[in-house]
C-alpha positions in Angstrom: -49.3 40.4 67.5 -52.6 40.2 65.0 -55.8 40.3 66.6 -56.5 36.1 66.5 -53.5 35.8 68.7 -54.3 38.7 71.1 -57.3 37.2 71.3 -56.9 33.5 71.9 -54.1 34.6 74.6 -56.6 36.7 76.5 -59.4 34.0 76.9 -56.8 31.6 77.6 -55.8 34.2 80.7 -59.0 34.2 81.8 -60.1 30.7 81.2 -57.2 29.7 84.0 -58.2 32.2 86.1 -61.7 31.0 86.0 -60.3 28.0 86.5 -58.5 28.1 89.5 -61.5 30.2 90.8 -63.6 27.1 90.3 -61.0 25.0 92.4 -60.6 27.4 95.2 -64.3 27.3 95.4 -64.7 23.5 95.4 -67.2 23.8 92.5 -65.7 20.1 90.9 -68.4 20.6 87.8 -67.0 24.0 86.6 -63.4 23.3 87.2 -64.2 19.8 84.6 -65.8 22.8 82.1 -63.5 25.4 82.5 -60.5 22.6 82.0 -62.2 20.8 78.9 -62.4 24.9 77.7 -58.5 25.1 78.4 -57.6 22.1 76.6 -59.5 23.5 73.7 -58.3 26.9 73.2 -54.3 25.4 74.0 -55.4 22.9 71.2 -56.4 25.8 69.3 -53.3 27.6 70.0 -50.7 24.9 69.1 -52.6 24.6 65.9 -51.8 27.8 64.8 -48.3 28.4 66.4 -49.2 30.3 69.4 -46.9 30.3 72.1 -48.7 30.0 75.3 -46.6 30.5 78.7 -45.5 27.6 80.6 -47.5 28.8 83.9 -50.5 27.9 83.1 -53.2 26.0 85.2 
């Protein structure tokens, strides 16, 4: 696994995780950000071929 992939991967990880964080906490503005940011990076991802796990947020 190159670095772009290693990379994308881990702040997809801790893009859900911030994201569920936001939910649990009833913070509705973060949880729109941090959702916007997933979209993104699993937009970013797809571009380039990266599998990303079904379990995701």
């Amino acid at each position: 696994m190159d670095a772009f992939t290693a990379g994308l991967l881990q702040r997809i990880k801790a893009t859900e995780t911030d994201l569920t964080r936001a939910r649990e906490t009833g913070d509705d503005f973060l949880a729109d950000v941090e959702q916007e940011e997933l979209e993104d990076l699993r937009r970013l991802a797809a571009e380039h071929g990266v599998e990303v796990g079904a379990g995701s947020a």
